[in-house]
C-alpha positions as CSV (number, residue, x, y, z in Angstrom):
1,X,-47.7,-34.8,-11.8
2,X,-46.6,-36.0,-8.6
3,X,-45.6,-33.8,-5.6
4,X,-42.1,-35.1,-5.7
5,X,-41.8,-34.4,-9.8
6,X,-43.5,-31.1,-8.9
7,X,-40.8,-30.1,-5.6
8,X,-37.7,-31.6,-8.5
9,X,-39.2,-29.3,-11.0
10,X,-39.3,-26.0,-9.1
11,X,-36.1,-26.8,-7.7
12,X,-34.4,-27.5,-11.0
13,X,-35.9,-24.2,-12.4
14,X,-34.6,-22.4,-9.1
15,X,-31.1,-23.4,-10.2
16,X,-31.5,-23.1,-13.3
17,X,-32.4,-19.1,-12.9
18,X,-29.6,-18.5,-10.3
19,X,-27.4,-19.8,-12.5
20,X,-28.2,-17.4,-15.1
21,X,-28.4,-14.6,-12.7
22,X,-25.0,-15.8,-12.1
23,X,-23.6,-16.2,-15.5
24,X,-25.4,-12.4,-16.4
25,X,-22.8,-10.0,-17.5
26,X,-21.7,-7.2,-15.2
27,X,-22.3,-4.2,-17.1
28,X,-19.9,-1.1,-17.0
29,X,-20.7,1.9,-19.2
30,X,-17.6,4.3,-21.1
31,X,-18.7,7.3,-22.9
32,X,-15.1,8.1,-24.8
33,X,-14.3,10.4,-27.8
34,X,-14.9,8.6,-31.0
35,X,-15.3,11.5,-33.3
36,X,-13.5,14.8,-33.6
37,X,-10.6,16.4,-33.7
38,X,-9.0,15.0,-30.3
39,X,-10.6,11.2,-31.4
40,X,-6.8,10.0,-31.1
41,X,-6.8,10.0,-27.4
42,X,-9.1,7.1,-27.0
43,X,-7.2,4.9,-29.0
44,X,-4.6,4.0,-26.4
45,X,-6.4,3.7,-23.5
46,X,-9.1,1.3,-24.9
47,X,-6.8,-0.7,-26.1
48,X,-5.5,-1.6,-23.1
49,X,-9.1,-2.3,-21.3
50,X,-9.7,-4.6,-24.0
51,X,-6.6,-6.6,-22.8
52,X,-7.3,-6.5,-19.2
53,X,-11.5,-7.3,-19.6
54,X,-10.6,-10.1,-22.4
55,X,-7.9,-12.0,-19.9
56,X,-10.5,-11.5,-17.5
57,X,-13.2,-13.0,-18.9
58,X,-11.2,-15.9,-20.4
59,X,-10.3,-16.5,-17.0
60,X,-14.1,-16.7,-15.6
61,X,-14.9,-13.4,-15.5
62,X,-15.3,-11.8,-11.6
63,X,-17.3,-13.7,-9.3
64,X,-17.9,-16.5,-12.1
65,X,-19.9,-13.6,-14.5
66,X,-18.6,-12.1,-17.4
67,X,-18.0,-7.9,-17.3
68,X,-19.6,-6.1,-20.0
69,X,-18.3,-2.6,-21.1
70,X,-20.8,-1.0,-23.0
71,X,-19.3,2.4,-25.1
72,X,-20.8,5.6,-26.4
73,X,-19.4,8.8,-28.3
74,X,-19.7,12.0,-26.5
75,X,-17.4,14.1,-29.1
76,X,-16.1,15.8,-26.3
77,X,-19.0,17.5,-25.6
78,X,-20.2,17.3,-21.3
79,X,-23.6,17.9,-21.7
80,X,-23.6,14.2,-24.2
81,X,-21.1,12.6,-21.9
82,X,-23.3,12.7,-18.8
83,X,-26.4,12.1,-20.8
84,X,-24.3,9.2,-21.9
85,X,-23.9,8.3,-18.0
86,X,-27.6,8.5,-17.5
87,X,-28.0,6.0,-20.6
88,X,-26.2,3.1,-18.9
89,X,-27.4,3.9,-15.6
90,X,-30.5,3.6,-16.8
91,X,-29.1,0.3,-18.6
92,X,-28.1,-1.0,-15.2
93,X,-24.7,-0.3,-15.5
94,X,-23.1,-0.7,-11.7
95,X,-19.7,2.0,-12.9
96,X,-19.1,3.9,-15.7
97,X,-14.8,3.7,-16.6
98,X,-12.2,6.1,-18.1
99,X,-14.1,8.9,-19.8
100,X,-12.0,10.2,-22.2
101,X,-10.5,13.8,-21.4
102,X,-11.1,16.5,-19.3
103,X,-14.4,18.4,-20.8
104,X,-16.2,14.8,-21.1
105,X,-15.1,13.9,-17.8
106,X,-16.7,16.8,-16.4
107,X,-19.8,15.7,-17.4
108,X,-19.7,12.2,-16.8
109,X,-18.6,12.9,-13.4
110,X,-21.4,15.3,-12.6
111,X,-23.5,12.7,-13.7
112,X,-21.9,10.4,-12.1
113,X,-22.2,11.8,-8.6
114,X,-26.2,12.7,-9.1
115,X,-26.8,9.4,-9.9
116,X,-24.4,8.0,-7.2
117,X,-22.4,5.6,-9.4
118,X,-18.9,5.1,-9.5
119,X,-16.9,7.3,-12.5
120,X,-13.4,5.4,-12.4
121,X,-10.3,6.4,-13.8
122,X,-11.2,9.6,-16.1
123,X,-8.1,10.6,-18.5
124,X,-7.6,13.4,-17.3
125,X,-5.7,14.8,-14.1
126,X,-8.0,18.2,-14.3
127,X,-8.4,19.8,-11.0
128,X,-12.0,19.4,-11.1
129,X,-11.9,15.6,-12.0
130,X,-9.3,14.8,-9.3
131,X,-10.6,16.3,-6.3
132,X,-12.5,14.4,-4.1
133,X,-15.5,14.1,-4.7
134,X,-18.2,10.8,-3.5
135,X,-18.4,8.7,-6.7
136,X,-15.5,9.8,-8.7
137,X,-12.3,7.6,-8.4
138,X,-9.4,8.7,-10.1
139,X,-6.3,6.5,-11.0
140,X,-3.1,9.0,-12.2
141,X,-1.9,12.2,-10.5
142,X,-3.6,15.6,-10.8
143,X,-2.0,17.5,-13.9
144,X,-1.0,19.9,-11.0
145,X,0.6,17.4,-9.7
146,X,2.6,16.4,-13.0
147,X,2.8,20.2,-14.1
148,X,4.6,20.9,-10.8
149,X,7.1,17.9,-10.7
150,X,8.5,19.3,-14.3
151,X,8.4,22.9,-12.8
152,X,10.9,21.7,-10.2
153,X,12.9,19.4,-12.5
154,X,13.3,23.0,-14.5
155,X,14.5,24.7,-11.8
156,X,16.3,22.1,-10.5
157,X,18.6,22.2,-13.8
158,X,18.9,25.9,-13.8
159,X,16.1,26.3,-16.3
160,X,13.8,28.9,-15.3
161,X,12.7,30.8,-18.7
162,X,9.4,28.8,-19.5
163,X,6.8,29.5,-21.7
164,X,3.4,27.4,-22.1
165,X,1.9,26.2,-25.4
166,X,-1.2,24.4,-25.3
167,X,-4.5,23.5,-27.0
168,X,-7.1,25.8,-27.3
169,X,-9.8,24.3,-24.9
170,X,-11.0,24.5,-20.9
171,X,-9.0,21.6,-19.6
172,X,-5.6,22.6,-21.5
173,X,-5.8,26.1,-20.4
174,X,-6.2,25.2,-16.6
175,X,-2.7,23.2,-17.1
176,X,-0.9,26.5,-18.5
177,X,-2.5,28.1,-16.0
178,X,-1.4,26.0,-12.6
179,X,2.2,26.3,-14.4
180,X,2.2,29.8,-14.2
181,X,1.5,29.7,-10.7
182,X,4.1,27.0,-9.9
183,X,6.6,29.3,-11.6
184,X,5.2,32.2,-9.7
185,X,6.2,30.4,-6.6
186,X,9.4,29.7,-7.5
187,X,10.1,33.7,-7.8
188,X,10.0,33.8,-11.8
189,X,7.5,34.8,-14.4
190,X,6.4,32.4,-17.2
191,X,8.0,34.3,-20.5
192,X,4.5,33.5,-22.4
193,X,1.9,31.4,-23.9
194,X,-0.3,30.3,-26.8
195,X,-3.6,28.7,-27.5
196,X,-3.3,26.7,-30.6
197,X,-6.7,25.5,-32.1
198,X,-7.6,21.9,-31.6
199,X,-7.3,21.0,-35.5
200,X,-3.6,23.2,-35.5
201,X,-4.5,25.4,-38.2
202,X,-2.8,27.8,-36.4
203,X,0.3,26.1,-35.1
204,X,2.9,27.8,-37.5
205,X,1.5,31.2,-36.9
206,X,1.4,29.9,-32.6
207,X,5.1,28.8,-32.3
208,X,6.5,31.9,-34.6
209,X,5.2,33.9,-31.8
210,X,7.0,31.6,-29.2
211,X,10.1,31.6,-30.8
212,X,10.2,35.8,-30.9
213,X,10.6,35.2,-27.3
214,X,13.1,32.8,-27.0
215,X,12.5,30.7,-23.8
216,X,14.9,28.1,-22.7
217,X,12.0,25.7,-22.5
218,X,8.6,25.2,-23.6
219,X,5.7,23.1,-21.9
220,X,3.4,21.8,-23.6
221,X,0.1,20.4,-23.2
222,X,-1.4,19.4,-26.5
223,X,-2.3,16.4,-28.9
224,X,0.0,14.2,-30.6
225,X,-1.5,16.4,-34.1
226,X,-1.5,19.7,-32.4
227,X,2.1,19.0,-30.9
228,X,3.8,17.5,-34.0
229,X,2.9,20.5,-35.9
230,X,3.8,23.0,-33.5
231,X,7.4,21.7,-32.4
232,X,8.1,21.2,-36.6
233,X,6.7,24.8,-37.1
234,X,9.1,26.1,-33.9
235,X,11.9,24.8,-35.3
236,X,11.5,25.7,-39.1
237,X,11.6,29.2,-37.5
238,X,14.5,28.5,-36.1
239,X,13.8,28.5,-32.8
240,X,16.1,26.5,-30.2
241,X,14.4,25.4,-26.8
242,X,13.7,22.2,-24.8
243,X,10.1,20.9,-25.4
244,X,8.8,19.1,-22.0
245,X,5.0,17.8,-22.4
246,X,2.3,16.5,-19.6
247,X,1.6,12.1,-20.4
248,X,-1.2,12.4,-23.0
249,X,1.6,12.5,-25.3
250,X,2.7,9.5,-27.8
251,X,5.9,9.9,-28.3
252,X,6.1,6.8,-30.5
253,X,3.5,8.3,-32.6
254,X,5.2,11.9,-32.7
255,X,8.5,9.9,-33.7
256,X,6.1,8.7,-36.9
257,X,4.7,12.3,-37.0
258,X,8.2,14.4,-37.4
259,X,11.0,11.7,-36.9
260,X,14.5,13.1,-35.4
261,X,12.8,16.4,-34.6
262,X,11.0,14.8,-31.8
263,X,14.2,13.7,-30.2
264,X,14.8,15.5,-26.9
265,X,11.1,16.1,-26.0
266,X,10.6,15.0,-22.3
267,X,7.5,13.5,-21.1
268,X,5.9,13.2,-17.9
269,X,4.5,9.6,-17.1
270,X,1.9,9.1,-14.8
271,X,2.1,4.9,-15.4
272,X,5.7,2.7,-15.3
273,X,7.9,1.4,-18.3
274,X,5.6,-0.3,-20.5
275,X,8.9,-2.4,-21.5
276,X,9.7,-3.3,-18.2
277,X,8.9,-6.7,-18.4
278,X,10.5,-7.2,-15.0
279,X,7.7,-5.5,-13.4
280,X,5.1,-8.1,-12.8
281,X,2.0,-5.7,-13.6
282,X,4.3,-5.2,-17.0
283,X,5.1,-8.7,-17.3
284,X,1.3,-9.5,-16.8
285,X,0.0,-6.1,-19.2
286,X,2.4,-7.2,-22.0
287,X,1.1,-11.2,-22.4
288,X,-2.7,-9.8,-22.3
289,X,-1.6,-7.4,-25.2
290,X,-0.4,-9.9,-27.5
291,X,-3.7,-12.4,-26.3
292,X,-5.4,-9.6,-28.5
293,X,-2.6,-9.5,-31.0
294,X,-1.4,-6.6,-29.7
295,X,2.2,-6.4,-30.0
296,X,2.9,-2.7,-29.7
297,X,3.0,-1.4,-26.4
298,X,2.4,2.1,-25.0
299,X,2.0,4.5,-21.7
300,X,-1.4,4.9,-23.1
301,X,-2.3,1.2,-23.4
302,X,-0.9,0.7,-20.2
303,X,-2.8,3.4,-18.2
304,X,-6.0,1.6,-20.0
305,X,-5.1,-1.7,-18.5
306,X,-4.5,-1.0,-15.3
307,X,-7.6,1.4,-14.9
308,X,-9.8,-1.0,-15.7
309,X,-7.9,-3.6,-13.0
310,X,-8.9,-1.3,-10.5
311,X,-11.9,-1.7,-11.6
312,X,-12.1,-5.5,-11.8
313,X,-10.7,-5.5,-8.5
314,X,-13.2,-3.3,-6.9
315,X,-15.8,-5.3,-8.3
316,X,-14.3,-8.6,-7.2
317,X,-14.5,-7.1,-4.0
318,X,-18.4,-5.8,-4.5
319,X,-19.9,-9.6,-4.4
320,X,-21.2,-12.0,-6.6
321,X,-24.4,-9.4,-7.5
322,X,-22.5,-5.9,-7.2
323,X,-24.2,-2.5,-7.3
324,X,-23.1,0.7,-7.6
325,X,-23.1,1.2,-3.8
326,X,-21.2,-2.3,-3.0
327,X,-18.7,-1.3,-6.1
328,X,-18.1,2.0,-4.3
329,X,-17.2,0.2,-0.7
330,X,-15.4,-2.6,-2.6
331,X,-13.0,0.5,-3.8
332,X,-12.7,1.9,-0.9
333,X,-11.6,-0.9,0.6
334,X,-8.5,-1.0,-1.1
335,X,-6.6,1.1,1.5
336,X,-3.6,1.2,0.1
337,X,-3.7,-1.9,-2.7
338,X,-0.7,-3.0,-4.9
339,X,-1.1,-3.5,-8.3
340,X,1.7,-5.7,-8.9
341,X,4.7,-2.9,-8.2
342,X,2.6,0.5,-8.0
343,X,0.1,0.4,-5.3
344,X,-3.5,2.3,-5.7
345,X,-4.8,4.0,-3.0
346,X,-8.7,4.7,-1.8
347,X,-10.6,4.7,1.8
348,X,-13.6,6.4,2.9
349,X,-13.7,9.9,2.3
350,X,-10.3,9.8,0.6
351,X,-9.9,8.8,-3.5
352,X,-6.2,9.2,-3.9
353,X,-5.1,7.0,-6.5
354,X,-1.5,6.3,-7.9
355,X,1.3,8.5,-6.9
356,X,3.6,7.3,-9.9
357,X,5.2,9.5,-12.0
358,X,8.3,9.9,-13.8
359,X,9.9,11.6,-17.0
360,X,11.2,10.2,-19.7
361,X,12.9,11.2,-22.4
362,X,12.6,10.3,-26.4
363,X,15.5,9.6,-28.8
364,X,16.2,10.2,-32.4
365,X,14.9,6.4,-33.3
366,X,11.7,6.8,-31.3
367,X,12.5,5.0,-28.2
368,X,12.6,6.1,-24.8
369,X,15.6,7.1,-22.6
370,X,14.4,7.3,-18.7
């Protein structure tokens, strides 16, 4: 062989590896709940990163490479979510997206932070999750935050007799809790509270002890399952009160669940009007969602979507070979960064988010009134 043929050789098989190092999928790990009673929450939200990473990648992917989002079940347990974390790390995963809830975002966050990768958009505005912390990146607005905006709404309206009904476990309780203390602020005392058990064995037996008190509203923070049961059992007992419930609620599905009894329950949103078609991040959501024949649209789906175009975003910005490290600064470069008519916002030493929020309320056929 000839020193030319040699020098073409090597230089064709130089190309030839940088453009598979090019063409190598970005990897991105998500440790969700896939089994167990709260299972349902996942559905929403992955459904809408599966329309935002398919348009991507049928569009080149980022930097000319395909993303790859690898999943896991932690059953909302921390201890197998973070071991989860350490799994794609290990992987070569450069960020781990939306763990599902706030018991398995615990985990992956701590996880996270020890093996300084970026944990973006956890479902779940938990106090824990929200605050800053170096790796962790949240998207929607502290439960605090949404507990507190319905608190004033309350009062606002003259409402000020509030009791709490929630499901039985650490993240849940934490909401009833910061709602006590917004209404303890305001001068008043929450009229009480229940814990109702994940599967709602208990819900009947839960809201008949509500109803003996007869508040003027009850806040809830609880599963689609957990929820349906508990207003039907409320009002079989014949209890009369306004029902007003933090975003992880469907209200399309609660509609299927108990049909005209779930008109009137108010919802906080922590994303826009998935219907709002006028919107261009709505306009764009809704023609990725039927791309995947996905004609149903949802808060859920759409807080999926746009968490993961943060993340695609971020890792546009991290460079044709991103790391954790250059994912991290391409974040925090966003400053303040609009997502096509809600803006994001992240610098250095300051993970904010979104600021969105609104409440809407569900009629007797299922839809929404804002």
């Amino acid at each position: 062989m000839s020193y030319k043929t040699f020098h073409l050789c090597a230089i064709l098989l130089a190309l030839s590896f940088g453009a598979q190092a090019q063409t190598k999928p970005i990897l991105i790990g998500q440790t969700y709940i896939k089994t167990g009673p709260l299972a349902s929450l996942s559905t929403e939200p992955l459904l809408g990163i599966r329309a935002l990473l398919t348009a991507t990648n049928a569009a080149g992917g980022v930097n000319g490479r395909p993303v790859e989002l690898r999943q896991l079940d932690d059953a909302y347990d921390a201890a197998k979510a973070a071991d989860n974390v350490k799994t794609f790390v290990d992987e070569g995963a450069v960020g781990i997206l939306m763990p599902i809830a706030t018991t398995s975002s615990v985990g992956a966050l701590k996880a996270a932070n020890e093996l300084k990768v970026p944990l973006i958009a956890p479902y779940t505005g938990a106090g824990p999750v929200v605050k800053q912390s170096d790796w962790g990146f949240p998207v929607r607005i502290s439960f605090d935050e949404e507990y507190s905006r319905i608190v004033n709404h309350l009062f606002t309206i003259g409402v000020t007799q509030i009791a709490f009904a929630h499901n039985d476990n650490p993240g849940a309780k934490s909401a009833m809790e910061s709602t006590a203390k917004f209404i303890a602020e305001r001068g008043a005392k929450m009229v009480g509270s229940v814990a109702i058990k994940n599967d709602a064995s208990d819900a009947a037996e839960r809201a008949a002890e509500l109803v003996k008190l007869k508040p003027k509203a009850v806040v809830l923070s609880a599963t689609n399952g957990v929820t349906a049961k508990f207003i039907a059992a409320y009002k079989a007992a014949g209890g009369e009160t306004a029902f007003y419930s933090f975003s992880f609620l469907n209200g399309q599905k609660l509609h299927e669940d108990i049909q005209k009894s779930a008109a009137g329950v108010v919802i906080s949103q922590v994303v826009p009007y998935p219907w709002n078609s006028a919107m261009p991040l709505i306009s764009e959501y809704q023609a990725a969602m039927k791309k995947i024949g996905a004609n149903e649209f949802s808060y859920g789906s759409l807080e999926g979507y746009v968490s993961a175009k943060v993340l695609v975003e971020g890792l546009r910005r991290a460079g044709p070979t991103p790391t954790p490290e250059t994912l991290r600064k391409g974040l925090e470069s966003f400053r303040t960064l609009d997502l096509g008519g809600i803006a994001v916002q992240y610098r250095p030493g300051e993970h904010k988010g979104l600021t969105f929020s609104e409440l809407s309320m569900l009629k007797s056929d299922g839809r929404y009134l804002r």
